[in-house]
C-alpha positions in Angstrom: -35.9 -80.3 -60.1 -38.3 -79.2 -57.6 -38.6 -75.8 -59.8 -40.4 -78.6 -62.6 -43.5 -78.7 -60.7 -44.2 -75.6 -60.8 -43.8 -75.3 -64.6 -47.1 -75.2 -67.0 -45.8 -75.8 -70.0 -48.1 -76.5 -73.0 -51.2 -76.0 -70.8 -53.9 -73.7 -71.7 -55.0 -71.4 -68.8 -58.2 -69.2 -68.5 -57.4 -66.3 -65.9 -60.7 -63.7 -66.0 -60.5 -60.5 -64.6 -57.1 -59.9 -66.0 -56.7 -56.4 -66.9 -55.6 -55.4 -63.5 -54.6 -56.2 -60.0 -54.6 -60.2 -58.9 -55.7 -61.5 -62.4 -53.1 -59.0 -63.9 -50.5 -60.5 -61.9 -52.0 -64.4 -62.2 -52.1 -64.2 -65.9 -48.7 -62.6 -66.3 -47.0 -65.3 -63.5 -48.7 -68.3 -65.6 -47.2 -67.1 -69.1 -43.4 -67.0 -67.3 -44.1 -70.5 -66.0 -44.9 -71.6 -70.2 -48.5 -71.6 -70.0 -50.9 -70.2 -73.3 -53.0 -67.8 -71.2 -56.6 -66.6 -72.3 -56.7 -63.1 -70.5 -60.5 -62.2 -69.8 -61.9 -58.8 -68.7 -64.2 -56.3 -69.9 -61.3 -53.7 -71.7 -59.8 -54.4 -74.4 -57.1 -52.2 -73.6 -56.3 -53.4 -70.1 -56.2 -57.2 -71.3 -53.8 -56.6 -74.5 -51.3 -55.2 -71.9 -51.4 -58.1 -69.7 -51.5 -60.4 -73.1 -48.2 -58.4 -74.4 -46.0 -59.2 -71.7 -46.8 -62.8 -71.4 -45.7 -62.9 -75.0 -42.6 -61.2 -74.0 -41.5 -64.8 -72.1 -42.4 -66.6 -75.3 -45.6 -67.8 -74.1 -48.6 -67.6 -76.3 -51.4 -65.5 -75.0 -55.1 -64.5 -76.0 -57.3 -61.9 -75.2 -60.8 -62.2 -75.1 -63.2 -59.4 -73.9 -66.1 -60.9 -72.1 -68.9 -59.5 -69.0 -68.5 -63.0 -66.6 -72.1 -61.7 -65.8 -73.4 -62.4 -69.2 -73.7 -66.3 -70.1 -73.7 -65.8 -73.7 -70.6 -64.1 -73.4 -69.0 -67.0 -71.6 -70.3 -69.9 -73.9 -68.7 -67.5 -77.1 -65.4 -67.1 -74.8 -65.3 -71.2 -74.2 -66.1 -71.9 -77.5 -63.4 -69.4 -78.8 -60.6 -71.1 -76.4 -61.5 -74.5 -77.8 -61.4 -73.4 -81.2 -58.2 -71.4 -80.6 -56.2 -74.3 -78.3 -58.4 -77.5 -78.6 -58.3 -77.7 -75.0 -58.5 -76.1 -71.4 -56.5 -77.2 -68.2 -56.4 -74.6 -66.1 -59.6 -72.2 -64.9 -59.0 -69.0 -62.8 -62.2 -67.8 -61.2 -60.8 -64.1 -60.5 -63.1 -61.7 -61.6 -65.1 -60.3 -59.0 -66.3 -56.7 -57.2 -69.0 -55.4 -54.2 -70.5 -54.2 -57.1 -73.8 -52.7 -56.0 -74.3 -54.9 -53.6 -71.9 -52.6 -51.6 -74.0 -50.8 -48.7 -76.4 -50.8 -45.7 -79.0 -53.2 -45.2 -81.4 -51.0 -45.6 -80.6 -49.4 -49.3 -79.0 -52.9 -50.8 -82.8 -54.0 -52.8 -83.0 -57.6 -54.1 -81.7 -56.1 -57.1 -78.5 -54.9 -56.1 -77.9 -57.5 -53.7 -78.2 -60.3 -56.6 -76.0 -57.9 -59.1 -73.0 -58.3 -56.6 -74.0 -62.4 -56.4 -73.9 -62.3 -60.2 -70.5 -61.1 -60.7 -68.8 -63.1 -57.5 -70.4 -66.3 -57.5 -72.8 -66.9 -60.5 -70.2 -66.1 -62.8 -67.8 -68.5 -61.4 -70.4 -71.0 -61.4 -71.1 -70.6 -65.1 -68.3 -70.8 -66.5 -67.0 -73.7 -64.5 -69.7 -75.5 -65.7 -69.2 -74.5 -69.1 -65.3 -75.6 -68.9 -66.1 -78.8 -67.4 -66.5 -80.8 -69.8 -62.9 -79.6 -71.3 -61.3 -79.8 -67.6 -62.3 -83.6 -67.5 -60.3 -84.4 -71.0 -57.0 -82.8 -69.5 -57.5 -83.5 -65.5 -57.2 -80.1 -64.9 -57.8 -77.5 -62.2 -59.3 -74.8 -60.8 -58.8 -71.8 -58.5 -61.5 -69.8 -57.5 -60.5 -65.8 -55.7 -62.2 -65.7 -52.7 -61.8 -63.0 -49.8 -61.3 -62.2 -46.3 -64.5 -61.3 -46.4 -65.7 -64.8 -47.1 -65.4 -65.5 -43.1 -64.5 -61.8 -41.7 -67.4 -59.7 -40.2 -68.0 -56.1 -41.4 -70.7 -53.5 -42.4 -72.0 -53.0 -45.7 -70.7 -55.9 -47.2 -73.4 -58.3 -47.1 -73.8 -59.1 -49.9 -69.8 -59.4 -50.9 -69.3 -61.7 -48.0 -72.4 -63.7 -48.9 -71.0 -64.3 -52.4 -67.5 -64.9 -51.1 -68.4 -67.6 -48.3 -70.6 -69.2 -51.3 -67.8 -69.4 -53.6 -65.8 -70.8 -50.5 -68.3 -73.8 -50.1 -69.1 -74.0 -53.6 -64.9 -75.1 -54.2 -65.4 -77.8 -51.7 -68.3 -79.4 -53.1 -67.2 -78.7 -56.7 -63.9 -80.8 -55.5 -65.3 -83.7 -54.3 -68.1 -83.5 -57.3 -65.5 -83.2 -59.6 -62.5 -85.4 -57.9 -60.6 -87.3 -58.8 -59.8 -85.8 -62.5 -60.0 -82.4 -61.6 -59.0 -80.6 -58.6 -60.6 -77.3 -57.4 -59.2 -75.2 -54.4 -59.6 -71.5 -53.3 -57.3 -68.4 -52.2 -59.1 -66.0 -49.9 -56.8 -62.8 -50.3 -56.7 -60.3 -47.6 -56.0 -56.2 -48.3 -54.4 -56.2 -51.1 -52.6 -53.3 -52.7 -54.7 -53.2 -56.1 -56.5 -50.4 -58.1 -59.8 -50.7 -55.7 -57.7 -50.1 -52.7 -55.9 -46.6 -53.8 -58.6 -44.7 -51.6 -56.2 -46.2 -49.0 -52.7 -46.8 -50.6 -52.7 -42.9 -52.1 -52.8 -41.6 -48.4 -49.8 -42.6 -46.1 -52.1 -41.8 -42.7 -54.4 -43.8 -44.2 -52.0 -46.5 -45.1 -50.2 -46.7 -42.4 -53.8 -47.6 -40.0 -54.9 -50.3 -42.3 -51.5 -52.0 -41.7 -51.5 -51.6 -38.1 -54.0 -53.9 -38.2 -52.4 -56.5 -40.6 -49.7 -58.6 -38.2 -47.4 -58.9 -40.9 -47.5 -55.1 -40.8 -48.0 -54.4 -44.4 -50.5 -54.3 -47.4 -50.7 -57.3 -49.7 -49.3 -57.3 -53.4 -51.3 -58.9 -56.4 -48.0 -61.4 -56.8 -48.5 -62.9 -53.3 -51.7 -63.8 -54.5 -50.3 -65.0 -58.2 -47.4 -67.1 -56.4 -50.8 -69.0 -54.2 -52.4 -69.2 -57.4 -50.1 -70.7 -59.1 -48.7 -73.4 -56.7 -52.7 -74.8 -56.1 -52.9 -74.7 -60.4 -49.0 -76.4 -60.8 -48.3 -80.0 -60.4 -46.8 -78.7 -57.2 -50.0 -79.4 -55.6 -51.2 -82.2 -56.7 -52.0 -83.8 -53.9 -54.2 -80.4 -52.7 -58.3 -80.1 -53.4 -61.1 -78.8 -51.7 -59.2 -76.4 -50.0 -59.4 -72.7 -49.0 -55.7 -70.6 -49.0 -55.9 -67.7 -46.8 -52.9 -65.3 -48.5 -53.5 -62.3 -45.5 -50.9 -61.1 -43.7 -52.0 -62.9 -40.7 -55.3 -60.9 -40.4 -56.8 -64.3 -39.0 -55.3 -62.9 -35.5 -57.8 -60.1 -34.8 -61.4 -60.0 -34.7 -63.2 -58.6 -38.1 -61.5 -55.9 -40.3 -60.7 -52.8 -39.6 -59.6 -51.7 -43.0 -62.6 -52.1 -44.7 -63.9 -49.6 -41.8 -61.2 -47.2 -43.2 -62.7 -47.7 -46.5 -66.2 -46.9 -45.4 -65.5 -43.7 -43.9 -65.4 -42.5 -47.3 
């Protein structure tokens, strides 16, 4: 049954950032495929939601609060999966933010510039390496959340895109590093219709001049980025590393991004 590859039964998933949005959606989509799902983020309350109703399809879940900019926090949430399910197959890269990296040139300091590198590409550098070892033992995979903003061109996101096209790069090396027992790939999600966007979604003006810049002529939903997710972290493709899968509407067709010039205008 082609629906088979797809499946994850009895494999053990770490999705982080999954209070909300993509992860939200990743974590959720995993537990209805069969998978035990370690649901990361920062609030307790957000993650035992998400945790809940993967339970709800029978699946087991686990929630672990953990800051991905912290290392100490991520070798505790490794060791707590191992203890917890002797094993990890499946690493999701989500969690990630401008942070305070998010600005001109000119006021973005060393500081704040390596604050937004922290949380988009050390993190998912960390705690790869920290899975590794595990990954090896079960040939497993991973999917890194990239962005549009890995290869778009806008203001004020310097740093952002700098951690995003890192993380983009970072996949294809970490693919053929790690090939062939583990495969790695990316999704690069366009505008998405998640909690960071509402400045837009709340306001139908607003809403309706970011789309008329999106050819498919509409905003992204976390589960278009779930349903990528989870086809490059199924058997479905197995034959898939080292790639980048751009889930945007078709944004490739125009010239930079005129949405997050909506979102600047703030």
């Amino acid at each position: 049954m082609i629906l088979d590859a797809f499946r994850l039964d009895k494999k053990i998933a770490i999705v982080t950032g999954a209070g909300k949005g993509i992860g939200k959606d990743i974590a959720i989509s995993f537990g209805e495929m069969g998978a035990s799902v370690v649901c990361v983020a920062r609030s307790i309350e957000d993650i035992e939601d998400t945790a809940e109703q993967i339970r709800s399809f029978g699946s087991s879940a686990l929630a672990v609060v953990c800051d991905v900019t912290k290392e100490e926090q991520l070798k505790n949430l490794v060791d707590q999966v191992l203890k917890e399910f002797k094993g990890i197959d499946i690493l999701i890269n989500n969690a990630g933010a401008p942070g305070r990296g998010w600005g001109p040139i000119e006021e973005v300091d060393m500081s704040r510039f390596e604050h937004t590198l922290r949380i988009n590409l050390t993190s998912a550098y960390t705690l790869t390496h920290l899975c590794t070892p595990a990954l090896r033992d079960s040939g497993g995979t991973i999917v890194n959340v990239s962005s549009a903003l890995s290869w778009m061109v806008d203001k004020n996101f310097s740093s952002y895109a700098a951690a995003k096209a890192g993380m983009n790069q970072m996949t294809k090396v970490m693919s053929y590093e790690l090939s062939p027992g583990v495969r790695v790939n990316a999704v690069a999600p366009g505008a998405i219709e998640t909690p960071s966007m509402e400045y837009i979604t709340s306001n139908p003006k607003r809403k309706a001049e970011a789309e008329r810049w999106i050819p498919l002529q509409r905003l992204g939903q976390p589960r278009d980025i779930a349903l990528g997710v989870l086809y490059l972290a199924s058997p479905a493709s197995g034959f898939v590393s080292g790639k980048i899968l751009e889930i945007d509407g078709g944004m490739q067709a125009i010239p930079g991004t005129a949405i997050q010039e909506i979102i600047a205008k703030r």
